[in-house]
C-alpha positions in Angstrom: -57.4 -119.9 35.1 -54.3 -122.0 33.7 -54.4 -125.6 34.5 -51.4 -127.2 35.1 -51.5 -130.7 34.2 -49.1 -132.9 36.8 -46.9 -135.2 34.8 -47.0 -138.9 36.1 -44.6 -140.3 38.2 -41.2 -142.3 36.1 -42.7 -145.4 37.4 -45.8 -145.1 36.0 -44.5 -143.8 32.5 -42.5 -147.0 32.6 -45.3 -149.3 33.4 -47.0 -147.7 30.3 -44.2 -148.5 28.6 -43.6 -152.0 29.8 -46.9 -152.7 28.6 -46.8 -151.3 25.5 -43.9 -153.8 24.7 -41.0 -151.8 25.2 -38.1 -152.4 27.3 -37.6 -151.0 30.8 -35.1 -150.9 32.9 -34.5 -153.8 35.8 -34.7 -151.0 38.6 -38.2 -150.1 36.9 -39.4 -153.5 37.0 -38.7 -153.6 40.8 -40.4 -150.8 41.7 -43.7 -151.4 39.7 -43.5 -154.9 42.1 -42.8 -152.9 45.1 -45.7 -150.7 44.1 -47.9 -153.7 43.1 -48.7 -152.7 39.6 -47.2 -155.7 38.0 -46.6 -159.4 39.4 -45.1 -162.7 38.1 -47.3 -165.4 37.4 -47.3 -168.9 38.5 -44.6 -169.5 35.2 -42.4 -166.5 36.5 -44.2 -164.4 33.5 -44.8 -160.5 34.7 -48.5 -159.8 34.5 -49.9 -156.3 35.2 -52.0 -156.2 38.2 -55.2 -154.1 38.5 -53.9 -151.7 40.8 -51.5 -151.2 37.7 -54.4 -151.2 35.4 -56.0 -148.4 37.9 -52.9 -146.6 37.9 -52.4 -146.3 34.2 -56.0 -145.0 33.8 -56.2 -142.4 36.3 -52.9 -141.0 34.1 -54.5 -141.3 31.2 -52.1 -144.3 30.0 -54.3 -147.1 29.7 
């Protein structure tokens, strides 16, 4: 039996992204907020959530 592994969704390939340091788009930033998966601090500093933290591990991104 093949397996067909499902390719995470573009936001969550960008949150991997975002933290690993690299830029993302402003749209991309919006919707991990939307989503929860990242939220700005008391300074205004985005910090990733653990839904995001969740997210990124059940794709194998963490």
């Amino acid at each position: 039996m093949i397996q067909h592994k499902i390719r995470p969704s573009p936001v969550i390939l960008a949150l991997a992204k975002w933290v690993r340091g690299e830029a993302v788009r402003e749209e991309s930033l919006c919707r991990m907020q939307q989503f929860g998966f990242i939220h700005p601090d008391v300074n205004g500093t985005l910090q990733l959530t653990l839904p995001g933290k969740q997210a990124l591990e059940e794709n194998g991104l963490a």
